[in-house]
C-alpha positions in Angstrom: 17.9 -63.6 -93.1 14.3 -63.8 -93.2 13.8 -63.1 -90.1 15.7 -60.4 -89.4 14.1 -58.5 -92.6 10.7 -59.3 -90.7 11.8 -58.0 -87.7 12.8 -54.6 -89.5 9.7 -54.4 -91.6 8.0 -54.5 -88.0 10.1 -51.5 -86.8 9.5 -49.5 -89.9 5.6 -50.4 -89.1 5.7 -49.6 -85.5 7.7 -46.2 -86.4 5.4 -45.5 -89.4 1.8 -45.1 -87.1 3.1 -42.1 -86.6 2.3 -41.0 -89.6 -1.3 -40.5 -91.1 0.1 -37.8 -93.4 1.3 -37.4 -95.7 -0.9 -40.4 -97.0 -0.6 -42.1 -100.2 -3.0 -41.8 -103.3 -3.8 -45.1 -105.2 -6.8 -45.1 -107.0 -8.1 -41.9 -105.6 -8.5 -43.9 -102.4 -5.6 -42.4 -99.5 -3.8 -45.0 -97.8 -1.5 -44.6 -94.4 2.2 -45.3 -95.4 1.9 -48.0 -92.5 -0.9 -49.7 -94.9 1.5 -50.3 -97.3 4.0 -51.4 -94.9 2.1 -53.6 -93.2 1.3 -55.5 -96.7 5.5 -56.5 -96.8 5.4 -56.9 -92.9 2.8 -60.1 -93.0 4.6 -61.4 -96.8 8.0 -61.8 -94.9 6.4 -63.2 -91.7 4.7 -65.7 -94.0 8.1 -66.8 -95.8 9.7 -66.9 -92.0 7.3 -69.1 -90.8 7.1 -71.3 -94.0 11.0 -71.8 -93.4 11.0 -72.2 -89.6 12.8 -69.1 -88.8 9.8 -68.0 -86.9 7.7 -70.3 -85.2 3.5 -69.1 -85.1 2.4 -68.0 -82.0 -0.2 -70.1 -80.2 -2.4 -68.2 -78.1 -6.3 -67.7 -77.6 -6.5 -64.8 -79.8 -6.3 -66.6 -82.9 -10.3 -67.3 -81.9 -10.8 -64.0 -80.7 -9.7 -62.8 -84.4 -11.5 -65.9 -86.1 -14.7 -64.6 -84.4 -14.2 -61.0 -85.1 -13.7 -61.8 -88.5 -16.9 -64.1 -88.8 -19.2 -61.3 -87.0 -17.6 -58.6 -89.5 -18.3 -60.8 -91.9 -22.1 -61.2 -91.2 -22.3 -57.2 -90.5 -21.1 -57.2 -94.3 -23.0 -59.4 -95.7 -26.6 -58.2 -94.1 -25.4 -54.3 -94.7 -27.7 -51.9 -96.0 -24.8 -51.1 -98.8 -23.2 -55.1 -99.0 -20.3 -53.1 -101.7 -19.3 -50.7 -99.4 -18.9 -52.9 -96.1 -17.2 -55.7 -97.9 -14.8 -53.2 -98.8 -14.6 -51.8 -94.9 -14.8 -56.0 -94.3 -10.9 -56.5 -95.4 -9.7 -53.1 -93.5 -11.5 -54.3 -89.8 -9.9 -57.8 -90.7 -6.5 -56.1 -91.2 -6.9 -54.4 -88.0 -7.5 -57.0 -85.9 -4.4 -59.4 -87.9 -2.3 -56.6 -85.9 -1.8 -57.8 -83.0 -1.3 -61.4 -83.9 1.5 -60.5 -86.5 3.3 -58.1 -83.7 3.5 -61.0 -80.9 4.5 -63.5 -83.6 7.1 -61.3 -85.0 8.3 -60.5 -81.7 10.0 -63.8 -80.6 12.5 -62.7 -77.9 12.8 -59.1 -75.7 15.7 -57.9 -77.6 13.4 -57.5 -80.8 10.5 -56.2 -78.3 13.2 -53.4 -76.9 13.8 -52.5 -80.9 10.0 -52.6 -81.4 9.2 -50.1 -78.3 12.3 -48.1 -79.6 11.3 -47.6 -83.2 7.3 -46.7 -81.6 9.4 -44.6 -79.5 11.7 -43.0 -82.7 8.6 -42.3 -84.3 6.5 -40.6 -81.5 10.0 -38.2 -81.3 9.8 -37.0 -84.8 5.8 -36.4 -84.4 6.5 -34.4 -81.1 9.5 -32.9 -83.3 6.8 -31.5 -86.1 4.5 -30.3 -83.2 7.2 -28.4 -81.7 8.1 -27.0 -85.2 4.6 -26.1 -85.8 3.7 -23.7 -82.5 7.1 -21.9 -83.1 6.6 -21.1 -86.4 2.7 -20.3 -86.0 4.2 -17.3 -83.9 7.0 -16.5 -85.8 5.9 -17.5 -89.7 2.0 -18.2 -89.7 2.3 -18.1 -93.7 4.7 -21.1 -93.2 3.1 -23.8 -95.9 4.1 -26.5 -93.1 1.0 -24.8 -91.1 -1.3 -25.7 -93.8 -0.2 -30.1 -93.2 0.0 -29.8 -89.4 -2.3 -27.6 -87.7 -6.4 -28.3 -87.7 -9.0 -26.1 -87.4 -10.9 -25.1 -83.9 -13.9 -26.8 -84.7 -16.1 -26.3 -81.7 -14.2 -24.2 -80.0 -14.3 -20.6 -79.6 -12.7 -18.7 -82.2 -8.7 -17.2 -81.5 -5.8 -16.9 -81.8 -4.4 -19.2 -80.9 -3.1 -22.9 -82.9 -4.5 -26.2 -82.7 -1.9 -29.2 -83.4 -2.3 -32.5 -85.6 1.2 -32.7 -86.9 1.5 -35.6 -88.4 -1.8 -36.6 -87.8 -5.2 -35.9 -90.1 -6.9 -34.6 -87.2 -6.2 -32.8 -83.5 -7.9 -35.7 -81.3 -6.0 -38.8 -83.0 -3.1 -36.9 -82.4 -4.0 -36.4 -78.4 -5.0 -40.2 -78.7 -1.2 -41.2 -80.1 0.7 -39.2 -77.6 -1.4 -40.4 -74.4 -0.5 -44.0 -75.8 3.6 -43.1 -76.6 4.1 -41.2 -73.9 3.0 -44.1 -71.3 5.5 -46.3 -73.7 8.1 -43.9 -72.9 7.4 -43.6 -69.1 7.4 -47.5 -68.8 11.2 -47.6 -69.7 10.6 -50.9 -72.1 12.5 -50.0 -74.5 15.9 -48.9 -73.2 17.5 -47.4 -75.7 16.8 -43.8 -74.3 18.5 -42.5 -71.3 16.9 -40.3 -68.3 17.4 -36.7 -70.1 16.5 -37.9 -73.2 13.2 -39.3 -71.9 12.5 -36.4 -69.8 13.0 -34.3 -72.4 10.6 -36.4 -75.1 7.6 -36.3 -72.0 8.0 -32.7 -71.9 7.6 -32.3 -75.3 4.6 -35.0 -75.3 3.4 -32.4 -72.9 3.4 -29.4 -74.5 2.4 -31.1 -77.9 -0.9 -32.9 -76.5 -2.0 -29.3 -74.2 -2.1 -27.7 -78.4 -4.3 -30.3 -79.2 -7.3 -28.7 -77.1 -8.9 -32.2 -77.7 -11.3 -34.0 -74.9 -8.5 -36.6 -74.9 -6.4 -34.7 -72.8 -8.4 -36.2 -70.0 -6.7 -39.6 -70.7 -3.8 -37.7 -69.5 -5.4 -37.4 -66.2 -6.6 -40.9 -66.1 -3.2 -42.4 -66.9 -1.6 -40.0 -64.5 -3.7 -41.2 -61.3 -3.5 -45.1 -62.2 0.2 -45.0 -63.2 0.9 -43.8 -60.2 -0.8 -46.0 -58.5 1.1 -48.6 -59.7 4.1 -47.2 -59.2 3.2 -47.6 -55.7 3.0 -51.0 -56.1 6.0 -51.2 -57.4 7.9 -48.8 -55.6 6.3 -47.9 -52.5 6.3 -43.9 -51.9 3.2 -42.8 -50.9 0.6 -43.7 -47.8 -2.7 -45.3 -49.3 -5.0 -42.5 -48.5 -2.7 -40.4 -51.2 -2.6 -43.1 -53.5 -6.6 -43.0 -53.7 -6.4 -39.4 -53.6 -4.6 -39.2 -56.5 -6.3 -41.7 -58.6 -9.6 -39.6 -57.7 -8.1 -37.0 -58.6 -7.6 -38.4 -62.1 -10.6 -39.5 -62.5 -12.6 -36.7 -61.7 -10.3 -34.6 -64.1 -11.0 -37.2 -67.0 -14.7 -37.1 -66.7 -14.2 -33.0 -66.4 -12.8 -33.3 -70.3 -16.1 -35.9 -70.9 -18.4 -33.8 -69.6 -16.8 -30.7 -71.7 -17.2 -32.4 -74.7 -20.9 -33.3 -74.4 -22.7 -29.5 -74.2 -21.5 -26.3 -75.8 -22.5 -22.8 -75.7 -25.7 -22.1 -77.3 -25.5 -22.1 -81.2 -28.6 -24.5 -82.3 -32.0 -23.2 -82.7 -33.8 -26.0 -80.9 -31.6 -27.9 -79.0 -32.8 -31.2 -77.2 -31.8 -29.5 -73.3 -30.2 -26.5 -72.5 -29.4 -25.3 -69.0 -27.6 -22.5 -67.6 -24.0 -22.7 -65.1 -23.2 -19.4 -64.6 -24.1 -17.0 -66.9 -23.0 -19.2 -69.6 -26.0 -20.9 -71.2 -25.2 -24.5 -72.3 -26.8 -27.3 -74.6 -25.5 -30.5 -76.5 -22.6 -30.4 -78.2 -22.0 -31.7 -81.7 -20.8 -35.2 -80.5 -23.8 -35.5 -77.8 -26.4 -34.8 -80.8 -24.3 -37.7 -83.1 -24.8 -40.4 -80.0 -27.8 -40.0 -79.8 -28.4 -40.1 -83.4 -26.2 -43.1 -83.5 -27.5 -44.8 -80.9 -31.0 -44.6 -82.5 -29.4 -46.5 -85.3 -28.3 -48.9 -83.1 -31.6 -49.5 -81.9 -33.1 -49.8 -85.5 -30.5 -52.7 -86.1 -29.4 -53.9 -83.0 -28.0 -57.5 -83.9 -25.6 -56.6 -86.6 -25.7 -53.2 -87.1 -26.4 -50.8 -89.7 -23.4 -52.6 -91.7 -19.7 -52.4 -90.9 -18.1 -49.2 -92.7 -21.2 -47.2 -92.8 -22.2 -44.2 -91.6 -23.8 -44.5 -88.0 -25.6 -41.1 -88.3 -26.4 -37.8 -90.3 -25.9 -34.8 -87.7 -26.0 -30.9 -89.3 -24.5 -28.7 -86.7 -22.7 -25.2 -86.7 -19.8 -24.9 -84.7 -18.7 -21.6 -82.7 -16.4 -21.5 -85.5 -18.8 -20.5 -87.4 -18.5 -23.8 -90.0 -21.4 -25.7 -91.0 -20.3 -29.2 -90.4 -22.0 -32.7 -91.6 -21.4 -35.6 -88.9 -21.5 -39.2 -90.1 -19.7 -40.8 -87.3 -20.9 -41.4 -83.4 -17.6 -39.8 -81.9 -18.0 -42.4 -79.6 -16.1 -46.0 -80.1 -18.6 -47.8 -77.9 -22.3 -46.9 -79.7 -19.9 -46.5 -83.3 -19.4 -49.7 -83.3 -22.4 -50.9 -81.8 -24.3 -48.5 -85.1 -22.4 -50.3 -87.5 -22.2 -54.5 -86.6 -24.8 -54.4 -83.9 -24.0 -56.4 -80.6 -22.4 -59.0 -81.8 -20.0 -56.9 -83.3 -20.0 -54.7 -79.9 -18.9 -58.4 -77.9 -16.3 -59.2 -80.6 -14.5 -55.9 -80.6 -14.3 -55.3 -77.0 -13.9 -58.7 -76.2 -10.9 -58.6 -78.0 -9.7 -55.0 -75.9 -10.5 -57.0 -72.7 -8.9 -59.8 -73.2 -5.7 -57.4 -73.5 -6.8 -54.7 -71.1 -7.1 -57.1 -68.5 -3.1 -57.5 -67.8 -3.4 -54.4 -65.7 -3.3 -56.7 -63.2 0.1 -58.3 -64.3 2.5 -58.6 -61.8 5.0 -56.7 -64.4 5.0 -53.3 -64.0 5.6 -52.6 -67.9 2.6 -54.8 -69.3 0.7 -52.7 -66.6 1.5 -49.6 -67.8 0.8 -50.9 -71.5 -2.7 -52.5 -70.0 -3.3 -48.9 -69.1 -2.6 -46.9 -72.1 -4.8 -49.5 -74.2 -7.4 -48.6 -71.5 -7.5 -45.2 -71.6 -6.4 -44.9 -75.8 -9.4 -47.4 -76.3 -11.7 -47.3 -73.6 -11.6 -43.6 -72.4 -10.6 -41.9 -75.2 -13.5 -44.0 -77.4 -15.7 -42.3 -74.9 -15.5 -39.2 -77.0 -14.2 -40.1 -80.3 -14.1 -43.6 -82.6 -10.7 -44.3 -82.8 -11.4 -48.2 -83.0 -10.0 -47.7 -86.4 -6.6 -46.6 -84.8 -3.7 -49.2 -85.9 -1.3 -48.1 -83.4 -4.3 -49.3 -80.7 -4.5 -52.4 -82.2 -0.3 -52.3 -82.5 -0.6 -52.0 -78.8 -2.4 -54.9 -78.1 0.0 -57.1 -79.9 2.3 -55.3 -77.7 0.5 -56.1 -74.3 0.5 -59.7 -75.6 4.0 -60.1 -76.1 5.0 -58.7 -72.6 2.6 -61.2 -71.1 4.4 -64.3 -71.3 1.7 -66.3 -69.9 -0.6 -64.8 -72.4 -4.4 -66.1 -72.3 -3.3 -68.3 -68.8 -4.5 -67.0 -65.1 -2.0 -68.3 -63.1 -0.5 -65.0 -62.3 -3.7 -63.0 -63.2 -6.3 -61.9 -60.3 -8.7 -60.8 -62.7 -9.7 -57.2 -63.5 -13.0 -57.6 -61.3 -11.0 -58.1 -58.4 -8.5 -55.4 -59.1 -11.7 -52.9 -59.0 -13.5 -54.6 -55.9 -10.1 -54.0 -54.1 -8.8 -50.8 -55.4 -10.4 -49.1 -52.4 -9.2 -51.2 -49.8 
């Protein structure tokens, strides 16, 4: 019995990271319902294991985590505010216990197809709320639902016209959670869903994301291009030259949504570059002025960081919204974390992605298409935003490892170099 309550706390969890709101007081401190869940997920996996219902998972990431933990652990301890990152200590530890409680829990594929069902039940009522939202911001715009699910413009010009979070605290980890689900939902994994059903849910992913206005979207792009590459793999249905023409294509249209996010019209009064395309005059944007400020940290503590939890950099900036916003953050996962626990932390945390990214070369299709939303929820998404806080990224992983039965052995891994040096061939 054990077991199967575990097995349903982890589908509650997996269906709850859809959900950042509404979040939970305790304390005055807000905490994600999938927090709380998580708590009773790893008490019953505990009791299942201590009575052999569930047998612990031996892989390689148990040192991956062990040394995460450690380098956090240092970060903390040398931290320019110890209180402060030991608290953020126990929430990075949490995060990176994800992925080893998901494979462990996950002992057979018929839990795995309830898993990716319950991800996918979830990710359905967030699109649902979306949905909701743009109707009624034509037809009700006093509806107090507005006031929970829509987010303010930000940098962009000012309109009328919505911008969607849903369920979510904020636009771009809403564009970040739907570029992830909806490559769940094309992969087919779970099987619970039929053909019009799915179609209908990718449409509505669709149309969701585009109201997000986020640089995300440009993960859309990149998954499109290397899905369907893939596919071709897997499928065969196009000649090669199409195959790199549409990857290309993807590419160039994700670093189009990079590049938009790192200048903005002019709005500071001495900005570090400006130049002109058009007659449009352009400088850095809010999130190019907080790498660089962030990186500077980085290079005033570059071993461990400035200490895990803190803030990575002080930006003032006004938006073309006209707000005055303080930035504490890099909007970048890559010098964020590097800010905060210095390169050893850098090396733990993205050893940890690679070490699950690299299955996009796994001769299943599925774990391919899960290697390749981690890659482009983590790796290009993190390009303009820290979302290495996310749980459903680090739910994903534990994903990826389950699929992968073979997990931390090569024999039917070419390695991710080789995949690149041959993807033009």
């Amino acid at each position: 019995m054990s077991a199967k309550i575990t097995t349903g706390l982890l589908c509650v969890f997996l269906f709850s990271l859809a959900f950042m709101q509404p979040a939970i007081d305790l304390s005055g401190a807000k905490v994600q319902i999938s927090d709380l869940v998580f708590v009773v997920l790893v008490i019953s996996l505990s009791v299942s294991v201590a009575t052999g219902q569930i047998k612990p998972r031996r892989t390689p990431y148990v040192w991956l985590f062990l040394g995460f933990s450690i380098v956090m652990l240092l970060s903390a301890a040398f931290s320019a505010n110890v209180p402060k990152s030991v608290i953020r200590l126990g929430g990075k530890v949490y995060l990176a216990a994800i992925p080893y409680v998901v494979m462990t829990t996950l002992d057979s594929h018929v839990k795995f197809r309830i898993a990716t069902g319950s991800w996918i039940a979830g990710a359905a009522v967030c699109v649902g709320v979306g949905l909701m939202s743009l109707l009624l911001f034509y037809v009700d715009r006093g509806n107090p639902l507005l006031g929970y699910t829509l987010f303010h413009l930000g940098t962009l010009p000012p309109g009328d016209y919505p911008r969607l979070a849903s369920t979510f605290v904020n636009a771009n980890m809403l564009a970040n959670y739907l570029n992830v689900s909806l490559l769940i939902v094309v992969a087919g994994i779970a099987g619970v869903i039929g053909r019009g059903l799915r179609t209908g849910l990718i449409a509505g992913v669709l149309i969701v994301a585009t109201f997000t206005i986020s640089p995300g979207l440009g993960g859309f792009f990149l998954a499109a291009g290397m899905v369907l590459w893939f596919f071709n793999d897997a499928r065969p249905a196009f000649p090669t030259w199409i195959r790199k023409v549409l990857v290309g294509a993807g590419i160039i249209g994700a670093a189009a949504f990079v590049f938009a996010a790192s200048v903005s019209p002019a709005r500071q009064p001495e900005p570090v570059f400006a130049f002109d395309v058009g007659d449009v005059h352009l400088e850095p944007s809010s999130r190019f002025m907080t790498w660089r400020a962030a990186f500077g940290t980085f290079t005033d503590h570059p071993l461990l960081g400035v200490g895990v939890g803190l803030e990575t950099c002080r930006v003032g900036y006004s938006d073309l919204s006209g707000r005055d916003q303080l930035l504490t953050e890099a909007h970048n996962a890559f010098i964020n974390v590097a800010a905060d626990s210095g390169v050893l932390g850098f090396a733990a945390t993205f050893g940890i992605v690679f070490f699950f990214g690299r299955r996009i070369t796994s001769p299943d299709f599925a774990t391919r298409i899960l290697a390749i939303a981690l890659i482009c929820g983590f790796l290009y998404h993190g390009l303009t935003g820290s979302f290495e806080d996310s749980r459903h990224l680090w739910a994903l992983m534990g994903l990826i490892g389950f699929r992968n039965a073979d997990i931390g052995s090569r024999n039917s891994d070419v390695g991710l170099r080789n995949w690149v040096r041959n993807l033009w061939n």
